[in-house]
N, C-alpha and C positions, 0 to 999 in steps of 0.2 A: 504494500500500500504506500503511494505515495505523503510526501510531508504536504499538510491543509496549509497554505501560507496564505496567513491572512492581510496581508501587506506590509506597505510601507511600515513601519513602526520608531521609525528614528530619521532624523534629517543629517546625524554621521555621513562621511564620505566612507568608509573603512570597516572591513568585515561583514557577517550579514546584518543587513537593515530591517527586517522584514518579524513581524512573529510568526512564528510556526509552530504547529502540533504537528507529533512525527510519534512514529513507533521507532523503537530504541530494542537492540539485546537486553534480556532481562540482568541485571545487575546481580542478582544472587543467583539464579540459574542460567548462565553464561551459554551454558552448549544443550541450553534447550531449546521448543520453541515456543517457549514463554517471551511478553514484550511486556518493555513497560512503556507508558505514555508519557511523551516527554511534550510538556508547556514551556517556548522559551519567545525571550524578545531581545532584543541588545540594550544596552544600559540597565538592566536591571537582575534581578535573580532569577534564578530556574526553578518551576517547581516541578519534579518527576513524581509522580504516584503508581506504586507496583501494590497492586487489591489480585491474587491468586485465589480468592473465593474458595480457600480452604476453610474447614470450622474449626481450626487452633489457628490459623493467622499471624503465627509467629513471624512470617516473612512481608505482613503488611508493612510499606512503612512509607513516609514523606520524606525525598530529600531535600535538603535546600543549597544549591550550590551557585556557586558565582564564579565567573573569570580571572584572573589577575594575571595581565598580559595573555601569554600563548595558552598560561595551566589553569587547568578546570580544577575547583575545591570545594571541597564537601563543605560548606559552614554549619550546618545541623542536618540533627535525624530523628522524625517525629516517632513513633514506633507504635504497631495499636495496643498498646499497655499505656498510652500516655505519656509516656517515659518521652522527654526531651532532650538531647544530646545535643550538647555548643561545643563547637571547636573553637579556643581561644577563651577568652575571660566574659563574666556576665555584670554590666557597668550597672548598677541598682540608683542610682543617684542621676541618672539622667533627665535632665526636663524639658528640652527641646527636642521631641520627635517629628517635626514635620520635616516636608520635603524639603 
C-alpha cells in the first residue's frame, strides 16, 4: 500500500515537506508481516501506533520520536499498562508550554 500524503505541510525548502501516513515494518516483529502505522509531518514529532489486537497486549505501544539532523530518536514510549517512558530528564517547573 502506498504512503496517503496529504500535502504540502511545511513551506521548508529541504527534506520531505508533505504529511504522510505510511505502513512501516513492525518495530517489534521485524521479519513479520505485521505493520505498524506511521503519522509523520516535518517540523514536528512522529506519532507510530502498533495495536496487534492480541488480548494480553503486551506489545501495544505509542512511540514518540523526533529527528535531530540525519538520526531518528525515540523521545518516549506510551505502553498499554500506562506506563510512560522519557528519554532524557522530566523538567516539573515548566510554565510556558505554548508554541
Amino acid at each position: 500500500m502506498p504512503d496517503i500524503d496529504l500535502g504540502q505541510a511545511s513551506d521548508w525548502d529541504e527534506g520531505d515537506t508533505h504529511g504522510r501516513i505510511r505502513l512501516r515494518p513492525n518495530q517489534t516483529y521485524p521479519n513479520s508481516p505485521k505493520k505498524d502505522v506511521l503519522i509523520s509531518s516535518p517540523v514536528s514529532i512522529e506519532l507510530s501506533v502498533n495495536t496487534n489486537f492480541s488480548s494480553s497486549q503486551e506489545a501495544d505501544k505509542i512511540y514518540f520520536t523526533t529527528h535531530h539532523g540525519s538520526t531518528k530518536k525515540v523521545i518516549a514510549v506510551l505502553d498499554s499498562d500506562g506506563n510512560l517512558h522519557i528519554a532524557g530528564r522530566l523538567i516539573t517547573e515548566q510554565k510556558d508550554l505554548s508554541y
